[in-house]
C-alpha positions as CSV (number, residue, x, y, z in Angstrom):
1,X,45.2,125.8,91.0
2,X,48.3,123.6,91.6
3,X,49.5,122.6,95.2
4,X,52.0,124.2,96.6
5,X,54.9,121.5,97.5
6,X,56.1,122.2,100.7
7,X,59.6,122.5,101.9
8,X,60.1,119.0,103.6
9,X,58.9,117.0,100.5
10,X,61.2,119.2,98.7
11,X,64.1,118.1,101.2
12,X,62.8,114.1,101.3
13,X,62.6,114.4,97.4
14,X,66.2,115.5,97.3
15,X,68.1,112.6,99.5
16,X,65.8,109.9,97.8
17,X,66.9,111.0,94.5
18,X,71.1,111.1,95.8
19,X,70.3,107.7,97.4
20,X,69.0,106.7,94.0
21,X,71.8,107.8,92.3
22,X,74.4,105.6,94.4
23,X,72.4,103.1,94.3
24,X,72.0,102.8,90.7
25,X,76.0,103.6,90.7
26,X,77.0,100.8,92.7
27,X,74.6,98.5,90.7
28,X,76.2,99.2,87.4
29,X,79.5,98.3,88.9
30,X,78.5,95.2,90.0
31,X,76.9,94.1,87.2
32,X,79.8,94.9,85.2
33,X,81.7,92.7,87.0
34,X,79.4,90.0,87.2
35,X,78.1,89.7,83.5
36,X,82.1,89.8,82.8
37,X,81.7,86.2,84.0
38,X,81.6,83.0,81.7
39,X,80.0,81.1,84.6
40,X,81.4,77.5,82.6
41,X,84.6,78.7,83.6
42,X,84.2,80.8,87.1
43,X,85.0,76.8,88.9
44,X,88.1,76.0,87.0
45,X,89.5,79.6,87.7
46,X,88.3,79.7,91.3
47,X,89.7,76.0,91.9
48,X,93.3,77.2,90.5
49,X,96.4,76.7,92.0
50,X,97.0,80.2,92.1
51,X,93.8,81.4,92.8
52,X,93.3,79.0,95.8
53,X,97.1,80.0,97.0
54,X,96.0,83.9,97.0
55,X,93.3,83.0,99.5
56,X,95.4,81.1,101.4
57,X,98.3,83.5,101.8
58,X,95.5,86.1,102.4
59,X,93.7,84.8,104.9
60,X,96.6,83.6,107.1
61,X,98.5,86.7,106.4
62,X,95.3,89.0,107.4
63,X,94.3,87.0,110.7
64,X,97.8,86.8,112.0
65,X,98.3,90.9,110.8
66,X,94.9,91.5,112.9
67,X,95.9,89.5,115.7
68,X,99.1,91.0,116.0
69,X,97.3,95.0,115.8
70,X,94.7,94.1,118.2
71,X,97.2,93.2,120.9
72,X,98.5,96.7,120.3
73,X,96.1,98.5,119.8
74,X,94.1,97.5,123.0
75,X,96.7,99.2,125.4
76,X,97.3,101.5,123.1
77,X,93.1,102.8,122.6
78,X,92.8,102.5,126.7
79,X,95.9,104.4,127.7
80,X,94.7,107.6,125.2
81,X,91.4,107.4,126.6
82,X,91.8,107.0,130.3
83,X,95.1,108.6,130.7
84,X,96.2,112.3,130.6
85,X,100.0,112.7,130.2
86,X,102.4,115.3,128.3
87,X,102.5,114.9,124.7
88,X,99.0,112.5,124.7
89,X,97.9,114.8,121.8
90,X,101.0,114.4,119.4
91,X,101.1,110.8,120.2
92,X,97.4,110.2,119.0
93,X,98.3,112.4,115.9
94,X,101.6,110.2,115.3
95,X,99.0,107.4,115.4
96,X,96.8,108.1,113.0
97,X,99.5,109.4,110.0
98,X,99.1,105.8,108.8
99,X,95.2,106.1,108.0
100,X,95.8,109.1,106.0
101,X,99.2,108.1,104.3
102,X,99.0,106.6,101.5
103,X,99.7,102.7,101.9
104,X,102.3,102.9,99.3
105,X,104.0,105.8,100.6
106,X,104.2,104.0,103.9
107,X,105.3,100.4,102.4
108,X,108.1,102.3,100.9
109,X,108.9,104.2,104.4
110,X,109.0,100.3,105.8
111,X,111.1,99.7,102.7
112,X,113.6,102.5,103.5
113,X,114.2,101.2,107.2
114,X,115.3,98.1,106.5
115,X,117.2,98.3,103.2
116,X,118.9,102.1,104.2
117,X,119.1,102.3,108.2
118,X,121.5,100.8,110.6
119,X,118.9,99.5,112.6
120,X,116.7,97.8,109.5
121,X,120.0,96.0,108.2
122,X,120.9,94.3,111.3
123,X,117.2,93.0,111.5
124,X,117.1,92.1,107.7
125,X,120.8,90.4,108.2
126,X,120.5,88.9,112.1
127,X,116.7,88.5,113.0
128,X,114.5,88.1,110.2
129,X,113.5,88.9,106.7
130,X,110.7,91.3,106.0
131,X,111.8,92.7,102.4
132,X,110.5,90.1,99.5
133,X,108.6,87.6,101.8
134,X,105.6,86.3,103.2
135,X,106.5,88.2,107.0
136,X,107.0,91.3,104.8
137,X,103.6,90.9,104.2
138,X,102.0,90.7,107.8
139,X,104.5,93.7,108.8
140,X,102.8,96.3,106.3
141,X,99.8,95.0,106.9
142,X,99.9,95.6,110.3
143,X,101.8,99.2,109.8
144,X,98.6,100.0,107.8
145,X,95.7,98.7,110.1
146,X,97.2,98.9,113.5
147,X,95.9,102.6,113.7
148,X,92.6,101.9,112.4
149,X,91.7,99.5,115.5
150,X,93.5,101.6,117.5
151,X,90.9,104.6,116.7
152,X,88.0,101.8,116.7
153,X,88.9,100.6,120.2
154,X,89.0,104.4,121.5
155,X,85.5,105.2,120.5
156,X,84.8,101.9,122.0
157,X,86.6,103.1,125.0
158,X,85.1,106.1,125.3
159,X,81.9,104.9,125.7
160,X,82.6,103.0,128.8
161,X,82.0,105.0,132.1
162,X,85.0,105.1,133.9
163,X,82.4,105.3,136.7
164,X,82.2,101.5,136.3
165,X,86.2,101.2,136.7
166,X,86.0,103.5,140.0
167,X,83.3,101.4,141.5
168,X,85.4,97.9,141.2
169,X,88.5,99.7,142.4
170,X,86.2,100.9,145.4
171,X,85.7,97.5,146.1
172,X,89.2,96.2,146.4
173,X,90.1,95.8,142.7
174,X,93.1,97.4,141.2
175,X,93.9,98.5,137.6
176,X,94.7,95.2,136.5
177,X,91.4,93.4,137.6
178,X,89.1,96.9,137.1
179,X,90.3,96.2,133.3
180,X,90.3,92.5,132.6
181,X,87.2,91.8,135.2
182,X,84.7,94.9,133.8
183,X,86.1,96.8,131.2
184,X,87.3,94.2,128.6
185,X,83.7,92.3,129.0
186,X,82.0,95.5,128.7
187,X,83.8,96.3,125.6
188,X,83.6,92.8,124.5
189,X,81.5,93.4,121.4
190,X,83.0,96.1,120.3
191,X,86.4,94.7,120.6
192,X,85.2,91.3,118.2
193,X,83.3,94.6,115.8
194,X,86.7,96.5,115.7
195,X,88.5,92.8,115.0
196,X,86.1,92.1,111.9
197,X,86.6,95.8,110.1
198,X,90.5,95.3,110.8
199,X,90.9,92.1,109.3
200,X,88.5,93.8,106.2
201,X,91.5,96.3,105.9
202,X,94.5,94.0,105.8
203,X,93.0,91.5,103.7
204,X,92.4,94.0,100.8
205,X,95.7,95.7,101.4
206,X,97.6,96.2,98.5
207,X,99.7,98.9,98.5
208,X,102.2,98.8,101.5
209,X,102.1,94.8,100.6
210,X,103.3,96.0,96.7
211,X,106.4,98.0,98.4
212,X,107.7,96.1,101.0
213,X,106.8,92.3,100.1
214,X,106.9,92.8,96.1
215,X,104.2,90.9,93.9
216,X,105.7,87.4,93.4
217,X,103.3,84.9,91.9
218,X,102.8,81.6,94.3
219,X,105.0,83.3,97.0
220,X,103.6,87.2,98.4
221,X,100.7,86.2,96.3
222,X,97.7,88.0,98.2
223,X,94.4,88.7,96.3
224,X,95.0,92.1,95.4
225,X,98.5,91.4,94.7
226,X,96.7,88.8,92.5
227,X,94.3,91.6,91.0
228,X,97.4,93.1,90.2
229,X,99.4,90.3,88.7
230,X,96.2,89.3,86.4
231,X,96.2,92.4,84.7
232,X,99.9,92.7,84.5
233,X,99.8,89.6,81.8
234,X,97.0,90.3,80.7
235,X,94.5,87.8,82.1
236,X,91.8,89.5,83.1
237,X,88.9,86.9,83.4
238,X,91.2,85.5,86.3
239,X,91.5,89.5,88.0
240,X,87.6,89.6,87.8
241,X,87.0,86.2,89.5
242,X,89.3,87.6,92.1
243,X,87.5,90.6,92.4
244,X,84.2,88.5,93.2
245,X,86.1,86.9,95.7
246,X,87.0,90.9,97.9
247,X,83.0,91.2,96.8
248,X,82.3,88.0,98.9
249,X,84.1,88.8,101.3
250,X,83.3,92.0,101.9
251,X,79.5,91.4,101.9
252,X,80.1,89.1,104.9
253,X,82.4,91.1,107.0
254,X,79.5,94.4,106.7
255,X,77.0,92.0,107.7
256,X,78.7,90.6,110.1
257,X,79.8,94.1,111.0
258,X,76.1,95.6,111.2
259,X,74.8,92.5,113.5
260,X,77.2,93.0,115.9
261,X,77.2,96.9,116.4
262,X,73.5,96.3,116.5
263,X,73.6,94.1,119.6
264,X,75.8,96.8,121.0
265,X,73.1,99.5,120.3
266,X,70.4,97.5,122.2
């Protein structure tokens, strides 16, 4: 007489067989990519002039981008989650249009403002260029991550006990000092966790970057903007060593990602 299978190997047989699935899914993509390669000449694409100024651009555009939205974003998180004031809830709504806009949509908002308002021209004509150039680049990046870390560094907020805060102010400390002395170093970890997935997200933006910066080669050359350019004549051996390069990156920032929120879970 068969056994019966019971309802929790049923269950377990179910998820192992979806995680299978992905698994296999994600595998087939990479391999794609990777048996693309003519390995004879992955070092004379990688070593390009082009190549080598899309990671450039990218990296410098990404850090200072990230640099830039944590500085907001960390006044920002701590006044949503420690303050009650009229209008908090519109405010954090306003905040977090950008994560669920589409990055193009909101590169041709930034667009908009400074070729069609009052307010845009004067910076475009007296201040500083954004449209077409390398700051145009940093500016949508930063209009697309700023409310990512902001949302990070709330949860990461959150999850101090103001109790903490009360105690040092009990003991002579005011705001200032209750934030910088125990809060920040409490939340230390989860600041640099919420630096390393913000920098992931502007260096792999594309679309904003497209609209407001445009896709010149050697000048608002990023890597996706690269990606982009490959294709566009035609050259796709050069898109896919790009593509390696995100893959790269991208395997370090989640392992770097996972090590830190670890130490913050022990």
């Amino acid at each position: 007489m068969p056994r019966k299978i019971n309802s929790n190997t049923l269950f377990n047989m179910a998820i192992i067989s979806t995680l299978v699935v992905v698994i296999l899914f994600i595998g087939l993509l990479l391999f794609s990519v990777i048996d693309y390669i003519h390995w004879k000449r992955l070092s004379n694409v990688f070593f390009s002039n082009e190549v080598l100024f899309s990671m450039r651009l990218s990296l410098i555009t990404a850090t200072v981008a990230t640099g830039i939205s944590m500085m907001m974003a960390i006044p920002t998180a701590f006044a949503l989650s420690r303050l009650n004031f009229w209008g908090k809830d519109i405010i954090d709504t306003l905040i977090d249009i950008p994560v669920i806009l589409s990055p193009m949509a909101t590169g041709a908002v930034l667009l908009i403002f400074f070729n069609n308002t009052t307010l845009g021209k004067f910076i475009e004509d007296n201040i500083t260029r954004f449209t077409f150039e390398v700051k145009g680049i940093v500016f949508a990046q930063v209009a697309v991550v700023f409310a990512l870390a902001a949302r990070l560094l709330k949860s990461i907020f959150d999850g101090i006990d103001i109790r903490c805060e009360d105690v040092a102010r009990t003991l002579g400390a005011n705001k200032i000092k209750a934030f910088f002395n125990i809060t920040l170093p409490m939340a230390k970890s989860g600041i640099i966790a919420a630096f390393i997935m913000t920098w992931a997200r502007a260096i792999s933006e594309f679309g904003a970057t497209l609209m407001l910066a445009g896709a010149s080669t050697m000048k608002t050359e990023t890597l996706p903007i690269a990606i982009f350019l490959s294709f566009a004549k035609a050259d796709v051996y050069q898109a896919v060593v790009v593509i390696l390069i995100l893959l790269g990156l991208a395997v370090f920032v989640l392992l770097a990602f996972r090590c830190i929120t670890r130490r913050i879970l022990l």
